[in-house]
N, C-alpha and C positions, 0 to 999 in steps of 0.2 A: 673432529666430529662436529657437525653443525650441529646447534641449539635452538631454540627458541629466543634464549635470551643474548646469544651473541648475532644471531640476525638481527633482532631488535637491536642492537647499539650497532651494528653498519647502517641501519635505515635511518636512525636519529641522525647519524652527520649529511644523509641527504635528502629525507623528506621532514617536513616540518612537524614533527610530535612525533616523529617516527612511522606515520602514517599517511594514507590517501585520501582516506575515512573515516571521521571518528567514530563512527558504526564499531567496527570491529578492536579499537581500542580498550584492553584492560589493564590492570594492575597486577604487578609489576609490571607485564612486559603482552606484547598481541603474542597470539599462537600460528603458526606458520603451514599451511597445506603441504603435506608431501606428493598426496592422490586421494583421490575420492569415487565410488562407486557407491548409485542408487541409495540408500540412508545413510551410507556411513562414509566418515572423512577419516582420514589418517593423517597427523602432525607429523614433521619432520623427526621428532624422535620416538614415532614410532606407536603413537596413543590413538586407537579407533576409535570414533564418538559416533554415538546416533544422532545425526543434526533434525532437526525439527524447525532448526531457523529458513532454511532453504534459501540461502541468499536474500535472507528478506523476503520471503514472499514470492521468488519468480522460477524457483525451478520446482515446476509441477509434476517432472516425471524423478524428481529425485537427481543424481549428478552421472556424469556419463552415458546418457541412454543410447545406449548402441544403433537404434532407426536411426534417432539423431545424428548422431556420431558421422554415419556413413554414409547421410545425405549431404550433411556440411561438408565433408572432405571430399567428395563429389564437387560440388562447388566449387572450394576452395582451388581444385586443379583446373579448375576453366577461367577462376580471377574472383575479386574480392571487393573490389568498387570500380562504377567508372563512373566516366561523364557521359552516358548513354542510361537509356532505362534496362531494364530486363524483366522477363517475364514471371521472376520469381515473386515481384511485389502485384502481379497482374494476379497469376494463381493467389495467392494468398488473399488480397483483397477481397476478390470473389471467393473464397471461404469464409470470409470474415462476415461478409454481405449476405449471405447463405444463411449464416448459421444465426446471426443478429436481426431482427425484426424492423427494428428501427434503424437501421444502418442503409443511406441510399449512396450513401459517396463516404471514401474516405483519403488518408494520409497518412503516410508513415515518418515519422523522428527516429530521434535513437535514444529517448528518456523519457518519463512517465514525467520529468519536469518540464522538457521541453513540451511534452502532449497536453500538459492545462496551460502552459504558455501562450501555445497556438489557439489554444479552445477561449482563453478571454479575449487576446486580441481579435480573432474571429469573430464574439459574442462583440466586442465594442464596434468593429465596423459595420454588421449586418445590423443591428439596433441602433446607432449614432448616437452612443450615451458612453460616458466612461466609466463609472464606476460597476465594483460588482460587490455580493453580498455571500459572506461563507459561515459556516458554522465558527463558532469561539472552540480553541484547540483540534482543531482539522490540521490534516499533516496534508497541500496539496504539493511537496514540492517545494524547490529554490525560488520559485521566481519571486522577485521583491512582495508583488502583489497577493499573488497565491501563501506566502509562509504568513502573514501577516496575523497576528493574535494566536500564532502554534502553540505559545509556551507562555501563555497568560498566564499570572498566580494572583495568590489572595494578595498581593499588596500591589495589582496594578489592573488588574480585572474590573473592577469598577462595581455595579449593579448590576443583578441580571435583568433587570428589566432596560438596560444601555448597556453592554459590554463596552469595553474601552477596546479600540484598535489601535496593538501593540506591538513593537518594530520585535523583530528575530535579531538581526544582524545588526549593531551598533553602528550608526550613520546613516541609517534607512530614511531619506526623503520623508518629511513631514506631508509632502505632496501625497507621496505615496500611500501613506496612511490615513490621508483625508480619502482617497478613492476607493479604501475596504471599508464598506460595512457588517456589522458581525453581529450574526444572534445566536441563541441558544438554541442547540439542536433537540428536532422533536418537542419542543416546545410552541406549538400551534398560534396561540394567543399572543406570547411576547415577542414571536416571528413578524406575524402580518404586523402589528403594531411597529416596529423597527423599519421595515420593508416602503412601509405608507409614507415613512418620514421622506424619503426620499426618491420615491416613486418614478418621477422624470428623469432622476438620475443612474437606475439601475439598468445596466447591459443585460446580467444573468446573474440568477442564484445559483453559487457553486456545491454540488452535493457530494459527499462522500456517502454512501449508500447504507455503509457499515463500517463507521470510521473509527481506525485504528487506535491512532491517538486520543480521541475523544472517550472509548472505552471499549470497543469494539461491541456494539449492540447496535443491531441495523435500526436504520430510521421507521416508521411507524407509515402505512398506507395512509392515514390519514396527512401526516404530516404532507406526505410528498406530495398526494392530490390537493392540500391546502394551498402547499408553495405553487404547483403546477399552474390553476385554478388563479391565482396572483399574477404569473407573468402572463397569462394568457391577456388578460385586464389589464395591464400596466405595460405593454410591450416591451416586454423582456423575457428571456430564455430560460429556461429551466435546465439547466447542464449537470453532468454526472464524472465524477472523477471516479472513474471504474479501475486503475490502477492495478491496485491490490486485491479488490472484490468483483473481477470479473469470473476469478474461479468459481463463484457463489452457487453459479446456475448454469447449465448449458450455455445461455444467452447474459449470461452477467446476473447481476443480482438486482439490475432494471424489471428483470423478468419475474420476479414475485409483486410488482407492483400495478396497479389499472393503468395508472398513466405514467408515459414515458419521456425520457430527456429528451431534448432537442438536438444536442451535442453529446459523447462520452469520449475522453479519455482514459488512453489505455497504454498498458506497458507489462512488466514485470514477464509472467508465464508467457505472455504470445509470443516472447521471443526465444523460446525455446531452449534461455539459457547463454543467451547474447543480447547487447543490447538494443532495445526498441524501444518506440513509444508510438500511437497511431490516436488519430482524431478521425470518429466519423461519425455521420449524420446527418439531416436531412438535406436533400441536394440546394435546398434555392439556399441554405446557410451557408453550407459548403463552398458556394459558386462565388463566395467573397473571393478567392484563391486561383479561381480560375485564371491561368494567364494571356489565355483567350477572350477574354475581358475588353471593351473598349478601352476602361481606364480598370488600371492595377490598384485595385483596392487594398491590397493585404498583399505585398511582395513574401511569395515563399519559397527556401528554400534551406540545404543543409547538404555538406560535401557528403555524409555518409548516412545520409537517410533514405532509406527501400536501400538501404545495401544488400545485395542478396544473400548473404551469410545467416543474417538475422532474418529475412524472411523468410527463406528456405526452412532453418532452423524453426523459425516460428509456424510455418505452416505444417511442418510435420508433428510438431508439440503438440499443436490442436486438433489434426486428425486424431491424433491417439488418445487426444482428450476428451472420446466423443460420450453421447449423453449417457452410456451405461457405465461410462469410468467415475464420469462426473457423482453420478448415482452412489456408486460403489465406495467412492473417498469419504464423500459426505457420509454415508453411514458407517464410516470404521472411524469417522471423526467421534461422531454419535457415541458411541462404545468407549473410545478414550474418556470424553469429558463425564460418561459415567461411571467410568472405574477411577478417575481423578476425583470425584465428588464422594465415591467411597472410602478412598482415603483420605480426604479431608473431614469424613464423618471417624474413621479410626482414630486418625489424628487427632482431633478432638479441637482443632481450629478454627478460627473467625477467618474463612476465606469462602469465597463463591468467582464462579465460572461465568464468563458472558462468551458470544460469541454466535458465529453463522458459516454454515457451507463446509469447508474444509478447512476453519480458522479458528481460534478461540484462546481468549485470556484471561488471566487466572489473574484475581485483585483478591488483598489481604486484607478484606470486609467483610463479614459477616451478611448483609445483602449486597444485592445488585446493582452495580452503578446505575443510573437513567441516565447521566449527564454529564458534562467534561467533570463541572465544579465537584462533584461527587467520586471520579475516579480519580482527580490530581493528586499525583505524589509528592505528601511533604521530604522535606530531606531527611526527616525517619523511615521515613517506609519506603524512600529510596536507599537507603541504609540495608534494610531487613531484603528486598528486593535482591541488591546487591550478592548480598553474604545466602541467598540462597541460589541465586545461577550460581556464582562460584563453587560452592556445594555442587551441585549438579555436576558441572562443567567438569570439574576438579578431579571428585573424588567419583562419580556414577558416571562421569564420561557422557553426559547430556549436554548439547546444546538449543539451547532456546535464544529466543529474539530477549531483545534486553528491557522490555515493558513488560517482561514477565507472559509473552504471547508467543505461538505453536501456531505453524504454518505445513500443514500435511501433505504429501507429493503421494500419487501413485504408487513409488515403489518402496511404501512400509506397509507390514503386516499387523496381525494380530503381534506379532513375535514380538516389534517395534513398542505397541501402545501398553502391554504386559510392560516390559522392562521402562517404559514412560512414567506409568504407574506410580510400580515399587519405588524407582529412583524420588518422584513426587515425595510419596506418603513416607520414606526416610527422610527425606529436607524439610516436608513441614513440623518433622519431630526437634530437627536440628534445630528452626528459627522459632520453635514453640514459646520459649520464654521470651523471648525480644517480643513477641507477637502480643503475649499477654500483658506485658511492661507498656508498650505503644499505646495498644486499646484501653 
């Protein structure tokens, strides 16, 4: 009979830590997919969980949706890449274009890492400046430039009035970390101050709109028209890493703001549960890429980018994504985070909820983060953190994202945020005494 724990010791002798990801890496051993439909997943031996993680973020309709399903295999029996285009990335673009305001031109990858890859170098050729400027603890991605200050702490963060730009990956180019500048998000004043130091030298300020890592609490109309209002003055771009917050809004979560990016990237949901990533925005940006171009500004290309699998997949995700589902998620999101706030008022806990749209995460503070430096987990409260997914995971058969954050898909109900709840308001009884010991 296969295990969990004996698949884990076959993957140790051929992948490295026994995994591909350390996303899904726990203690003792990862858990193994046997099948999955709509909320719930089933492990190889047999255990049904309500997932809330949703691959991180990217399956909107939940896991197998059958539209989906029987468009891809459609597909699938006509081919699956070529060296040709196809018209599936033509439909889908012009859905994308439709549906987005600001969107005049775009591109398709096949990662939300590869799509703010594209969106700097883009931003550095159209502007002829290298460097760029991102929030301290923004999650945009692998790419050297973009991870840069992800996982600041109190002993290399610096002042917030200068955050320190901080390598992820050990061997990271000094170079590299001379061309990120970093400021405090939503912080207006210590922005433009940071911003003015090196004014000639900025391509684009990179935004996450409602950033995860940071504490998931969307950035502030003010702020964004501040930073907007900056590049406009200093010839640089205002760009939007719409990734994970494009579920926010019909049209992303650009669309609760006056003013809009010049660039966004995008991935996770549009690919309907394959992988993607797409860059778009406004054409005279865009036309760095152009390979009709006198001279090739910005060579682009990728063996399996606008594969039609993932745009098929992803263009039917987003039909069904349309603005009365969008409507409808977000307010069963609504209702969760207020039957979670009521069990943390039972509970009798020092915890509070932040979040937007159809996302939201739960911090072991009594108020609300504003700020990275205010949401950063010491290795106690990554401790308590820990010992309550496992809780969850374990013994209620919950899975959540592991910063203690809830990514909602279309297909949970009422039923879903009920049993969310109870599961909640038992684990905060569990980690009750660590909670009190910590604070």
């Amino acid at each position: 009979m296969k295990t969990n724990k004996n698949i884990y010791a076959r993957a140790c002798n051929v992948l490295t830590g026994g995994v591909s990801r350390n996303t899904i890496y726990r203690e003792p051993h990862p858990y193994y997919v046997a099948n999955a439909k709509g909320s719930y997943v089933t492990d190889i031996e047999g255990v049904e969980r309500i997932d809330f993680a949703n691959n991180m973020a990217s399956l909107i309709h939940g896991h197998a949706h059958p539209v989906i399903n029987e468009a891809v295999i459609e597909q699938i029996q006509k081919g699956t890449a070529f060296t040709m285009g196809t018209e599936a990335e033509v439909r889908f673009a012009e859905l994308m274009i439709a549906r987005s305001g600001t969107f005049e031109r775009m591109r398709f990858v096949n990662s939300g890492t590869e799509a703010v890859m594209t969106l700097i170098k883009t931003s550095r050729v159209y502007t002829k400046k290298p460097k760029i400027a991102k929030a301290e603890g923004a999650y945009h991605g692998t790419y050297d430039y973009a991870e840069v200050s992800q996982t600041s702490n109190p002993d290399n963060w610096g002042t917030i009035d200068k955050p320190n730009s901080n390598q992820v990956v050990e061997g990271t180019p000094q170079g590299a970390l001379n061309d990120v500048i970093i400021f405090p998000f939503n912080d207006i004043e210590r922005t433009l101050k940071i911003l003015d130091e090196h004014a000639d030298e900025i391509a684009c300020v990179l935004i996450d709109p409602v950033p995860h890592r940071v504490g998931l609490f969307p950035a502030t109309n003010v702020f964004i028209e501040a930073v907007y209002k900056w590049t406009r003055k200093n010839n640089a771009l205002m760009v939007f890493d719409e990734v994970v917050t494009y579920r926010v809004n019909y049209s992303g979560a650009q669309e609760s703001y006056s003013v809009k990016p010049d660039l966004t990237a995008m991935g996770k949901i549009i690919g309907g549960g394959f992988p993607i990533g797409a860059l778009a925005g406004r054409a005279e940006i865009m036309e760095v890429l152009d390979p009709r171009g006198k001279i090739l500004r910005h060579p682009h290309s990728g063996t399996f980018s606008a594969n039609p699998i993932s745009t098929t997949a992803g263009r039917v995700a987003m039909e069904l994504f349309d603005e009365e589902s969008v409507l409808k998620l977000n307010a069963l999101t609504t209702i969760a985070i207020q039957q979670i706030e009521e069990s943390i008022k039972i509970a009798d806990v020092p915890v509070s909820i932040t979040g937007e749209g159809s996302m939201f995460r739960i911090h072991l503070q009594e108020n609300k983060p504003i700020c990275y430096r205010e949401a950063y987990h010491t290795n106690e409260k990554k401790k308590i953190i820990k010992d309550l997914l496992d809780y969850l995971f374990l013994k209620e058969h919950i899975i959540m994202i592991n910063t203690c954050a809830c990514m909602f898909a279309t297909s949970m109900t009422q039923k879903e945020v009920d049993r969310l709840s109870e599961s909640l308001l038992n684990g905060f009884k569990v980690i009750k005494p660590q909670l009190y010991q910590y604070h």
